[in-house]
N, C-alpha and C positions, 0 to 999 in steps of 0.2 A: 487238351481239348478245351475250345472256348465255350464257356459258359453264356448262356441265354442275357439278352436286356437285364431282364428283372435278376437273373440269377448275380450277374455283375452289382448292380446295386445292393443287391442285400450283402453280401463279399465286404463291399465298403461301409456298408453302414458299421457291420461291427456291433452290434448291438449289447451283446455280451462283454465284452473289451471291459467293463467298468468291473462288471462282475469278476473277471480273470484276476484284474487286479488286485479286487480285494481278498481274494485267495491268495494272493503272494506276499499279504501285510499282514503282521504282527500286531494284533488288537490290542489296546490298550485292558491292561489288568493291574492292578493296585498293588497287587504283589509278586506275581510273577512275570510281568513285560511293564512296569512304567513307564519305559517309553515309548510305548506300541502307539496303537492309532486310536484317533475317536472319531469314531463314524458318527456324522449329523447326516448322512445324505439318504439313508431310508426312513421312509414312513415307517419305523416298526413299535408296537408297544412289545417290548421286551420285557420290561419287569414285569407284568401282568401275565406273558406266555408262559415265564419262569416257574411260574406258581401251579396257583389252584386248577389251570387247563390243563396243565399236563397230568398232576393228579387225574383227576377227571377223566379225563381219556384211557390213563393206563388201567382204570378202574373200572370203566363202566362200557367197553365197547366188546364186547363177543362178536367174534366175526362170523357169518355162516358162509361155509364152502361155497354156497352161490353165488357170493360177492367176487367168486375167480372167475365165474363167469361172466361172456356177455352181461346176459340179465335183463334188465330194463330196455336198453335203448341208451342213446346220446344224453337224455335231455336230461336225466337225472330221476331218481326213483319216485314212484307213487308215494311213496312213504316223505320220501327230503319234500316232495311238494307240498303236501298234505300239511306237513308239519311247519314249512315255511309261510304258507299261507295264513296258518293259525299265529304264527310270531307277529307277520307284520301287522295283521288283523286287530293283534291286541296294543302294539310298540309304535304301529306308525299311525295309528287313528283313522284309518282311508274311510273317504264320506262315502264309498259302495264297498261293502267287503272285498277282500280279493280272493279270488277262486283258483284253484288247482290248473284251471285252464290256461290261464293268466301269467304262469310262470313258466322261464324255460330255463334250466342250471346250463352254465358251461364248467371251461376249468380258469376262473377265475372273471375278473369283470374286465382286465384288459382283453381278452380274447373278445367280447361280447360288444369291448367299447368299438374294437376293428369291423365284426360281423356287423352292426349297426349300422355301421358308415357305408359298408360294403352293397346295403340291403337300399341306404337311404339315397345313394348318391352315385353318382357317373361319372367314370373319370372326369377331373376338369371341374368339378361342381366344389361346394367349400361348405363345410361346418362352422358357425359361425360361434366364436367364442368372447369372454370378457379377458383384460389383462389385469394381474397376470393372470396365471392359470398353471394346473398343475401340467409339471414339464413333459412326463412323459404322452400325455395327450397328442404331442406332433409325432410320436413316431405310431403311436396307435390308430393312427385318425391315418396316414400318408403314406406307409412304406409299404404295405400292399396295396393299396387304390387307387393309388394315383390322384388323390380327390386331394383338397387343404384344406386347412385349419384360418380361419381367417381372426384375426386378432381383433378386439373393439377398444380404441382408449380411452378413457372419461376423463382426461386432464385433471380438472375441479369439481366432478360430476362425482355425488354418492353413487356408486354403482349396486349397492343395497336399497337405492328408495325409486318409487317411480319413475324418479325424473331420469333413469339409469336408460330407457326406452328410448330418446332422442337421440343416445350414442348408439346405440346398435342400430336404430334405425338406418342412422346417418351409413355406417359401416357397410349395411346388408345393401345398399342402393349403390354407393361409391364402386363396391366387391362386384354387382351385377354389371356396371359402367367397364367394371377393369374385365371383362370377360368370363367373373365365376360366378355364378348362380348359386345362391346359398338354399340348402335345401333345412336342414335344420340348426337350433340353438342347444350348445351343450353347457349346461352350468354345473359349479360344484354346490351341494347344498348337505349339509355344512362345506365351507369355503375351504381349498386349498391351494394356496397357501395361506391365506389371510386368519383363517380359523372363524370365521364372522358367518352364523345364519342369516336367511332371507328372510324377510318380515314377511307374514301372508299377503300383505298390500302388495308389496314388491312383485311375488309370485303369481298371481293372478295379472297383473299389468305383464308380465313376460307371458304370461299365458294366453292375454288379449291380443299381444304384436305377434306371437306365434301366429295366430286365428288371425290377423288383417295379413298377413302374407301368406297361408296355408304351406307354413313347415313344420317340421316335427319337433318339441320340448323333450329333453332327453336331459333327465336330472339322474346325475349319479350323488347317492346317499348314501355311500359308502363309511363316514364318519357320524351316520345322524345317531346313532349312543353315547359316543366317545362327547359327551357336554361335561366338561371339568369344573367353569365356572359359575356357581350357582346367581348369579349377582340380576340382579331384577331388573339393573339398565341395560343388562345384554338381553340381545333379540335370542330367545328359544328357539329351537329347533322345531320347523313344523313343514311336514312332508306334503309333495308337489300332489299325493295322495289325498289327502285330506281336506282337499281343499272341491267344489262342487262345480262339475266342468260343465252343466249345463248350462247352455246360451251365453257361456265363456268362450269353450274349443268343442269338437271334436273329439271324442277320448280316442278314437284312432292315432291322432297328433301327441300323443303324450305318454312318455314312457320313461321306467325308473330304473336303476342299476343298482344293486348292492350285494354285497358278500360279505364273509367271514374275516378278510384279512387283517381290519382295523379294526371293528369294534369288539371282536372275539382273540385279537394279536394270531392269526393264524394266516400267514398270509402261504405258507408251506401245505397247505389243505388245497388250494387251487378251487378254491371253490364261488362261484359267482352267479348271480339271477338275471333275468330281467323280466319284468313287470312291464304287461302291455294289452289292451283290449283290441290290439287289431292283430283279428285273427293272420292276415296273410304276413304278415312281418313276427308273428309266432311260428308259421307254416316255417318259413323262410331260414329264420335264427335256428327250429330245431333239423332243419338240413345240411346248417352251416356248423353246426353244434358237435357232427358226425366227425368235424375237424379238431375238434380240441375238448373234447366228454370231460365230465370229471371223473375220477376215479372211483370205483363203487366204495372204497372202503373211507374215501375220505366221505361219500357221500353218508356211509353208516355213520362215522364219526359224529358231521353236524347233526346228524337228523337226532341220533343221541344226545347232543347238548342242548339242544332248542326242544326239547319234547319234556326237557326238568326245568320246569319254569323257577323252580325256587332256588337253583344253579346258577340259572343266567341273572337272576335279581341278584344275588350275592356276588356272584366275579364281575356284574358290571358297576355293582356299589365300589367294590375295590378298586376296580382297575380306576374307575372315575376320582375317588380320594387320591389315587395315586398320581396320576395325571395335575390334579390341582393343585398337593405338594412340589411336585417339581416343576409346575407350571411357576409358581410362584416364585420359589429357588430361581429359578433363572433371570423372570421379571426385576428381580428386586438387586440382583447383582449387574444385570444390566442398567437400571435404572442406577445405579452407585458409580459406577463407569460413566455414566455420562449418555449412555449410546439408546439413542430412540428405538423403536420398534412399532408395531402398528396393534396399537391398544383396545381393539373392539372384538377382537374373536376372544370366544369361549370355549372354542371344541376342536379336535383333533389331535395332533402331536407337537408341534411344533409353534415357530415364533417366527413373522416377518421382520429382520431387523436393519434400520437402515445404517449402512457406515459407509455413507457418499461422504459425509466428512475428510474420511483419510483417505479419499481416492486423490493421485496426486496427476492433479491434468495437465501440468508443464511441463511433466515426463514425456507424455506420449502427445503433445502437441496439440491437448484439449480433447482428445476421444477419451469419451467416458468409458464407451464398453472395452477398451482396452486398457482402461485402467484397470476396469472390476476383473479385467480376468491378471493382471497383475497384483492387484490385492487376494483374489482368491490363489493364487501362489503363492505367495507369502502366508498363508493359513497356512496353505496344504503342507509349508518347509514346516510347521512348527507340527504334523501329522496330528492336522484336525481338518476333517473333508466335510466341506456343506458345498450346500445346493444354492448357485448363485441368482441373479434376477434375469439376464440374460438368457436364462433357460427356461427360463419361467413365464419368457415375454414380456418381464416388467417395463414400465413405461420410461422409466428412469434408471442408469446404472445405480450400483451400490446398493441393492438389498441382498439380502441373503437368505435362506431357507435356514432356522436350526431347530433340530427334533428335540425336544425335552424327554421323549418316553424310553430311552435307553438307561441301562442300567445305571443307578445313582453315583455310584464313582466314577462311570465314564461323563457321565455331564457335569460334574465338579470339576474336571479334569480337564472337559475342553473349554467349558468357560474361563477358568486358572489361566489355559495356556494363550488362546486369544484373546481375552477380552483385556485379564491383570495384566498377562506381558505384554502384549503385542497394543496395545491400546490405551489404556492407563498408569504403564509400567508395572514393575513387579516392587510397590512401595510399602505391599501389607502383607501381609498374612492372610491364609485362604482365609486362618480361624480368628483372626480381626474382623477381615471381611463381615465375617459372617457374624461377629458378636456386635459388631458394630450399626449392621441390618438387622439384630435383636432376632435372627434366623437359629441360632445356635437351640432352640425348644425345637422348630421346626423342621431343623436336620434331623434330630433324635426322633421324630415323630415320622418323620418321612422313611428313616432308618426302618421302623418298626411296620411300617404299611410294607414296606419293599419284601424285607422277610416275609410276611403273611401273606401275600401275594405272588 
């Protein structure tokens, strides 16, 4: 029997195919598979879930038999609201409190990022994004809508400071000329991939070009805990909340995404919000919500962590020391290598690194992007998978996504195998390497966060 339009596209998308696979690979472990795989290609804080959460959980969550029920509704509990309200109330600074009214749980923020698109836009019409951008955004944003994800480049253009407004501008007019009507702006704030916040200047000017073209701002703050580096030159993180949208926008125009999966390492909780003062696009999300609830007991779970505020201070102190450790681990091996990366982010998991260097474009007759995907084979023979720039929409081949928040052997491990062999040759010792970067305190110190964590 042949399957429907839509049914046929999803068939090919394949969406899961990545996932399949990493179910058939051999993880890299230090003593029982050294030559397994090292996964750089999720967003996950692992060593931080490994810890003190899972304690925590197995510890503190009583389920009551009503959680097998129904219960609440789609939207998530009186209780997960209540309590999420009071988190962001206190963590995100918002310049009107946020109300119970004001949030609607799904089962995760991708579900919510699709429901958005679904609520904002018409077949045909475009979301309008910066490059890069985190990758899985095209299949969130496209495979049920039919809508797209429209790309903006800045060539030379800070895309963190004002002057970021003249490329998008230019983008969201070109997009209307090319036949797609851009209804809203999605940004990451904190940045993925880059790891770079938005200054408030910045965010208020996209909140002005929202308002001269009446589309929606749709900031996912998914990462806005996860701040690793304490350094006074990097821009802080300060939420699209916090900022005073009168005779700016509309606050119907403006709305935020965040969940548990990064700054809490749960991303197996399925659990996700959105933050929004227009009632009918709350109406709308908790209709669409019927499609993908969160689970009542994952719902018990967070409302349980977020309701012990002196929990979430202590595992987000950790997980952040931990993060800074291994942020630095990497920076500074990278930096010994020779191999640039993109120096301005403070927060999330990961590192933009560029190795257009050793893309060889005589090979392939001067295509960049088929080089990056023959250099990204050549990682993936030495079994270390990242996340390339082509996926990412970068503007230029040759960067690559890598996670620093995976377990401490596995990032020694895939740094060793690409960056020492595959790049600098294999001329030192991991533990030269490392004494030689004066890192050998740092290891031992990072050793001892990872345990306690």
């Amino acid at each position: 029997m042949s399957l429907s339009r839509r049914g046929t596209a999803y068939a090919q998308d394949a969406l899961l195919a990545k996932y399949e696979l990493k179910e058939q690979r051999k993880a890299y472990n230090k003593t029982e598979c050294p030559d397994g795989w090292v996964d750089f290609s999720n967003a996950e804080n692992r060593f931080a879930a490994n810890g003190i959460l899972i304690h925590f959980i197995n510890n503190h969550t009583p389920f009551d038999p009503k959680l097998c029920r129904y219960y609440q509704g789609s939207r998530g509990t009186q209780r997960l609201r209540i309590t999420m309200a009071n988190f962001l109330n206190n963590r995100f600074h918002p310049h009107s409190p946020v109300n119970v009214a004001e949030i609607t749980f799904a089962a995760g923020v991708t579900p919510l990022t699709e429901t958005l698109t679904a609520i904002l836009t018409n077949p045909g019409e475009g979301i309008l994004v910066g490059r890069p951008i985190y990758g899985s955004f095209k299949t969130d944003i496209t495979t049920t809508t039919e809508s797209h994800l429209v790309y903006t480049s800045f060539s030379t253009t800070d895309q963190f400071s004002p002057s970021c407004i003249s490329a998008y501008e230019a983008r969201l007019l070109a997009s209307k000329e090319e036949g797609i009507p851009i209804r809203a702006l999605l940004i990451c704030n904190p940045h993925n991939p880059l790891g770079e916040c938005y200054p408030r200047e910045t965010l208020i000017a996209l909140l002005q070009f929202c308002a001269k073209y009446s589309i929606h701002l749709i900031s996912d703050e998914i990462y806005a805990l996860s701040i690793f580096d304490p350094d006074a030159r990097k821009t802080p993180f300060t939420s699209i909340l916090s900022i005073d949208l009168q005779e700016i926008i509309s606050p119907d125009l403006v709305h935020v995404l965040y969940g548990t999966s990064k700054d809490f390492a749960a991303p197996g909780l399925r659990i996700g919000c959105l933050i929004s003062r227009n009632t009918q696009i709350i109406r709308a999300t908790e209709s669409l919500a019927r499609f993908h609830p969160p689970s009542n007991f994952s719902d018990a779970i967070v409302a349980e962590i977020l309701e012990d505020a002196a929990f979430v201070d202590e595992f987000l102190r950790r997980s952040n020391e931990g993060l800074r450790e291994m942020y630095f681990l990497v920076r500074n091996m990278l930096d010994e290598a020779g191999i640039d990366y993109y120096r301005r982010g403070n927060a999330g998991f990961f590192l933009w690194v560029d190795l257009s260097p050793y893309l060889d474009l005589e090979a392939v007759g001067g295509d960049g992007w088929e080089t990056e995907r023959q250099l990204a084979k050549e990682i993936t023979d030495a079994r270390v998978d990242l996340a390339r720039g082509e996926s990412y929409g970068s503007e230029t081949p040759g960067w690559f996504r890598v996670i620093f928040s995976v377990e401490r052997d596995m990032v020694i491990e895939g740094v060793k195998r690409y960056v020492m062999g595959y790049f600098i040759g294999d001329t030192k010792s991991l533990t030269d390497l490392l004494r030689d970067l004066g890192l050998s305190t740092r290891l031992n110190e990072t050793n001892a966060i990872s345990a306690a964590i």
